[in-house]
Structures are given as C-alpha cells and as structure tokens.
C-alpha positions, 0 to 999 in steps of 0.5 A: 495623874498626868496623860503622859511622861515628858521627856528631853535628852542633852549630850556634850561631846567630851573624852572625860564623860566616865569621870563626870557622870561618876562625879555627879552621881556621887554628888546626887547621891547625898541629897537623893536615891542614884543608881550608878555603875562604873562597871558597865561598858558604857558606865550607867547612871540614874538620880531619882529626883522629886520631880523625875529622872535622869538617866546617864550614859557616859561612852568614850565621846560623850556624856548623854542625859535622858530626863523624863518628868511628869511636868514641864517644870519637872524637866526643867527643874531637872535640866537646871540642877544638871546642867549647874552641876555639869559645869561646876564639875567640867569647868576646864572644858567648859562644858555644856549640854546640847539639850533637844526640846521636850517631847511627850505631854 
C-alpha cells in the first residue's frame, strides 16, 4: 500500500473544452468505468482507469486534467493516454496540455 497519492494537473486554453471532455468521456467509457455530467456549470467528468483517476473540468476557456495515481507510472500511464486522445480529438487546434510536475509520494 502506498504512503501517499500522487498527483498532476495539465490545463489547454481552448472555447471547444465542453466538446473534448465530452468526447474523451465518451471514448473512456468503452473500455472503463467514467463518471460524466454535461449538465454541470462547469461540465465534470472522471475515467477511472487501473492505474488512477482523471478528473475534468471543462469552463468556457479551457480544459483542465486532475490525474491522482498511487505510482509515478500510474500518471504517467494516465497522462499518456489523455494527452494521445486529446490530440487525436483537437487535431484542428492542435491542442496540448500544459502538465505541472507530479506532486505528493
């Protein structure tokens, strides 16, 4: 059992966020358990995958990513698959997140 959770936030400055987190839930929910609500002001959403969990938060500037893993290859596993996703999804923008190094442990 680990001491501590790590964590990492990655944010892209972007008008479409509401549209991308919408799609990469969608596309996560195929594979593993998401948590999405279009609804909410700001829209929320979170994919559980194996090695931790993504939270995202889509506002009318941007899209931000909160990944909190028990392992450094947790987040990185995480980030890799996001940041895969995001720019197949934002491939017009070219779209990238701005990730902050991991934090906890």
């Amino acid at each position: 059992m680990p001491d501590a959770m790590l964590t990492t936030s990655g944010r892209a400055e972007t008008p479409n966020a509401a549209r991308y987190l919408g799609q990469l839930c969608k596309h996560f929910a195929h594979k593993i358990t998401v948590d999405y609500d279009g609804d909410a002001a700001p829209d929320h959403g979170t994919a559980h995958f194996p090695w931790g969990t993504c939270r995202m938060t889509a506002t009318a500037e941007a899209l931000t990513m909160d990944v909190t893993a028990d392992s450094a290859e947790g987040l990185d596993r995480i980030r890799a698959v996001v940041d895969d996703h995001l720019g197949r999804f934002a491939w017009r923008e070219t779209l990238a997140l701005a990730w902050t190094p991991p934090a906890g442990g």
